[in-house]
N, C-alpha and C positions, 0 to 999 in steps of 0.2 A: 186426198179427199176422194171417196169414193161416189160414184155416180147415183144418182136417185133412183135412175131406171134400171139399175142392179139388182136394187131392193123388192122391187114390185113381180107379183106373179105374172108371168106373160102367156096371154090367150095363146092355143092352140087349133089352129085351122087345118079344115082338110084341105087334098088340092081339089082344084077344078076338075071338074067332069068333061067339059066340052066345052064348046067355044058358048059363050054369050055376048048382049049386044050391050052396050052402055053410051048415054053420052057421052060421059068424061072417067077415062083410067087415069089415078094417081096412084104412081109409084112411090111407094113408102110412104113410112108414119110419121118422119120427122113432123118438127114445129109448122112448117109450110104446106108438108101433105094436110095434118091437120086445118091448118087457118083455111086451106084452098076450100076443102072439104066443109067445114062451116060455112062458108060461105057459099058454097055453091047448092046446100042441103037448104041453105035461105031462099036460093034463086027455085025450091024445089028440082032442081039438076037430078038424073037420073047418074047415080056415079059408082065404081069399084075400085076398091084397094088391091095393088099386087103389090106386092114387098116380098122380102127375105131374112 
């Protein structure tokens, strides 16, 4: 069976410029980066994505 996320076009990001500040860095998109990230966008949370 082949993956869902196989199928889907995947976003294309630039790198980073330079250092910036955040509350909370989550690495990667998995299921948890996301749940963290909903919920922390609920708490209003200043937050960034690094992944790979």
């Amino acid at each position: 069976m082949e993956s869902i996320w196989n199928k889907i076009e995947k976003p294309e990001f630039s790198e980073l410029g330079g250092d910036i500040k955040t509350d909370v860095l989550i690495i990667g998109g998995g299921l948890c980066g996301i749940l963290c990230a909903t919920m922390l966008k609920k708490c209003r949370r200043g937050l960034c994505f690094g992944g790979g």
